[in-house]
N, C-alpha and C positions, 0 to 999 in steps of 0.2 A: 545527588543521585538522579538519573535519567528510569522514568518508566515509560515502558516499549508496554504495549496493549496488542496482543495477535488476535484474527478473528480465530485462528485454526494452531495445531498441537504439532503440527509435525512439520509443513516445507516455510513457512514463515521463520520459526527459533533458530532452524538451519540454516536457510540463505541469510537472517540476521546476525548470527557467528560470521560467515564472513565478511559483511558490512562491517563487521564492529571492530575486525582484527584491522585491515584492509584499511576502513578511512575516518572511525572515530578515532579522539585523542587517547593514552594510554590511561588518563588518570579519574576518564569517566567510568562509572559504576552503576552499569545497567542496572535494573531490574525485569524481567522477564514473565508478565503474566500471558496466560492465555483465556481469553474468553469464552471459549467454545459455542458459542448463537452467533447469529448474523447480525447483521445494522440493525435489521429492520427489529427483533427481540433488545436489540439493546435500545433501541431508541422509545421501547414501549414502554421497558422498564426504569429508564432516566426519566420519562415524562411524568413517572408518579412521584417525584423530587420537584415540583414542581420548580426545575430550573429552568426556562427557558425564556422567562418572564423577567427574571430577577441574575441575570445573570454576574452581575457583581457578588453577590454574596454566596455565591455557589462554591462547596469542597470539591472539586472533581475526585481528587485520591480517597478520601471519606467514603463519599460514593460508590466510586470501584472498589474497593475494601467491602463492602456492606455486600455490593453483590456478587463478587468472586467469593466471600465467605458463607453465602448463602448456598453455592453451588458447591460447596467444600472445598474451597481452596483457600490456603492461611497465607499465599506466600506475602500479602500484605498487611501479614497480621503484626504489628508491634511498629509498624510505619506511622511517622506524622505527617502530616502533609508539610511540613515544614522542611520535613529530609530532602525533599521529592523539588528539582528544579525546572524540570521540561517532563513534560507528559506527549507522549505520542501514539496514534491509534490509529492500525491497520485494517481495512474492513473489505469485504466482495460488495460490487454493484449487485452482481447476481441476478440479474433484470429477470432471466426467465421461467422465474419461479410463480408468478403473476400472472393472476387476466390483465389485460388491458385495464381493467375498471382499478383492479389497484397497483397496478403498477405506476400509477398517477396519483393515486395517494402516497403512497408511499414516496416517491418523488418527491413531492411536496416533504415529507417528512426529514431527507435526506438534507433538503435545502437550511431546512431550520436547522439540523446537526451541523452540517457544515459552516452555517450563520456562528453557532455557541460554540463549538470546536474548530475556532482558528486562531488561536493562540497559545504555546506549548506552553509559557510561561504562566499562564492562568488557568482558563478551564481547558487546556489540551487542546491540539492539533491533529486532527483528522485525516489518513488518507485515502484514495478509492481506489481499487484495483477492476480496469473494466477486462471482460464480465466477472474476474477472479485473478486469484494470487495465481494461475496456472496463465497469465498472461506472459510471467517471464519468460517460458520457452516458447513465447508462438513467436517466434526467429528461424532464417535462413543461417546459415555459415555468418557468426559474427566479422566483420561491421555487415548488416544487412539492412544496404541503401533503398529498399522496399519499404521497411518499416512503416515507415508515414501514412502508407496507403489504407493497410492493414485493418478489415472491418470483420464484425464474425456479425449476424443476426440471431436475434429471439427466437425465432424456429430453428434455428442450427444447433443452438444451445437447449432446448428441449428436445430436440429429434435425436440429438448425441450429444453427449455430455463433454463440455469442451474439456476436461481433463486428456479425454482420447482424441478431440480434434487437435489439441497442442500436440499429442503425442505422437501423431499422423503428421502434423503439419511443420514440424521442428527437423532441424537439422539434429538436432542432442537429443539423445534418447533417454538423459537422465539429466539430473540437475549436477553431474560431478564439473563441468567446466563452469564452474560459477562457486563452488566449495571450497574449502580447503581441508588438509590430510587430517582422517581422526584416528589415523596406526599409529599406536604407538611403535610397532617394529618397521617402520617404514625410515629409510634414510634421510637424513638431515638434505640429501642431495636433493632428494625428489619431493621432499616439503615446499623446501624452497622453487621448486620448480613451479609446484601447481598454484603456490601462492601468488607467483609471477601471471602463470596463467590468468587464474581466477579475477586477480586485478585487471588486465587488459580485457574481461571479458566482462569486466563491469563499469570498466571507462566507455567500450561499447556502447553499454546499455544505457547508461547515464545521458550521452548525446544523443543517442537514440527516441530515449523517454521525453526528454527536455524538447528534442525540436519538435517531435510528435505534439507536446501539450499546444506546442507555440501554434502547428498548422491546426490541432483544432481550435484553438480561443482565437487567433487573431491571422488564419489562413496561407501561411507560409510554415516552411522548415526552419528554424532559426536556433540554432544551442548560444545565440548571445542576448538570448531574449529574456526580457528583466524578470524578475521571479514574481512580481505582480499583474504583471500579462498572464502567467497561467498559473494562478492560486488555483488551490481544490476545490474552493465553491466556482470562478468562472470557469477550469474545466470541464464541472458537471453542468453546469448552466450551456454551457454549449454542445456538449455528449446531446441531450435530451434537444436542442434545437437544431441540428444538424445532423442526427441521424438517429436520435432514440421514435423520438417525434414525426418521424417521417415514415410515409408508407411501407417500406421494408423494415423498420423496427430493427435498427443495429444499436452498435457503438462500435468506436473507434478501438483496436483493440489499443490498453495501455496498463505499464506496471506502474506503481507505486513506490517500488525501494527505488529505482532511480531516481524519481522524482524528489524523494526525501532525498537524498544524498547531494543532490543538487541545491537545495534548500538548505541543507545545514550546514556545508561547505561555503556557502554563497557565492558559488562559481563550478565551473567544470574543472576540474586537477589538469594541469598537462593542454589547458585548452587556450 
């Protein structure tokens, strides 16, 4: 079994239904928690496990079991970590929740997550959504050869809440071109339809996400660019030196479910 770690309850488990149908294999067997706190809560409360030090002898699934059941939630109750193959974890940068003073701590704190959460097969795989998982609608008309460019700033993101600057900013008013049908009275015709869609509209996103990472880690557009050029720690390591860090205080905008799919396939489909 595969556990998926969501920061959030509602467009993560969704857009991860069609991820799952779309381009996992048929015989893996999610599991679906939701976390509900940001990095920054979860990274307060992993640090009194004092794993960060010790990181070989760390339970990751123990762990999140201890804390999702503290928050009431069982769904990893009667799990061993033994069931559990690949752990993966979805999170917001979230930059502009922050003064300046800790937005730098915290920072730092990201680093060290990202350092202990780079490996799905041990203590889990970490990814960042910059500034948020509402990054996947900030798109023109898919393929949107713009992409690359694409920066939001810290004052933008506290002056209006980028859920409305995506919603403003997007060509899709919803997240339905990226879904798949949940009618059940809906025809087999037109399942199939939006499935096709849905797919082509996330082969999009995938080249899109991937050359993006490449132009921020190593300064070009590149979708053949090796998947160690833009791991999640050198992304954010260059997010905060090329534009978190600088006197406008951005980030590049970027999603994360592309970037895992690109990861876990170890290539682009079709490319």
């Amino acid at each position: 079994m595969i556990l998926f770690v969501f920061e959030g309850s509602k467009r993560e488990p969704r857009l991860f239904e069609a991820i799952k149908e779309i381009f996992l294999p048929r015989e893996i067997e999610p599991i679906i928690c939701t976390y509900g706190c940001n990095i920054y809560k979860l990274y307060s409360q992993i640090k009194k496990y004092d794993v960060f030090d010790d990181k070989e002898s760390v339970d990751t699934v123990s762990i999140l079991k201890d804390l999702l059941i503290s928050k009431g939630d069982n769904v990893l109750k009667g799990i061993n970590p033994s069931d559990i193959s690949e752990i993966f974890l979805f999170f917001d940068y979230d930059f502009h929740h922050h003064s300046i003073e800790d937005l730098i701590s915290d920072n730092e704190h990201i680093v060290e997550m990202l350092k202990f959460f780079d490996d799905e097969t041990t203590s889990g795989k970490l990814y960042i959504n910059y500034p948020m998982i509402e990054s996947i609608r900030y798109t023109k008309c898919l393929p949107d050869n713009e992409y690359f460019s694409y920066t939001v700033t810290r004052e933008q993101c506290k002056s209006e809440d980028f859920k409305n600057i995506s919603h403003s900013f997007s060509h899709y008013k919803s997240l339905d071109h990226l879904l798949l049908s949940n009618n059940p009275k809906e025809s087999d015709e037109k399942k199939t339809a939006k499935l096709s869609t849905a797919k082509n509209n996330w082969l999009h996103l995938v080249r899109m996400n991937v050359g993006k990472a490449a132009y921020i880690c190593v300064g070009r557009d590149d979708t053949h660019v090796s998947k160690d050029l833009i791991s999640q720690s050198l992304i954010f390591k260059s997010q905060l030196t090329k534009y978190v860090y600088r006197s406008e205080c951005c980030v590049s905008v970027l999603n994360s479910f592309p970037i895992f799919i690109y990861d876990y396939l170890r290539a682009i489909p079709g490319l």
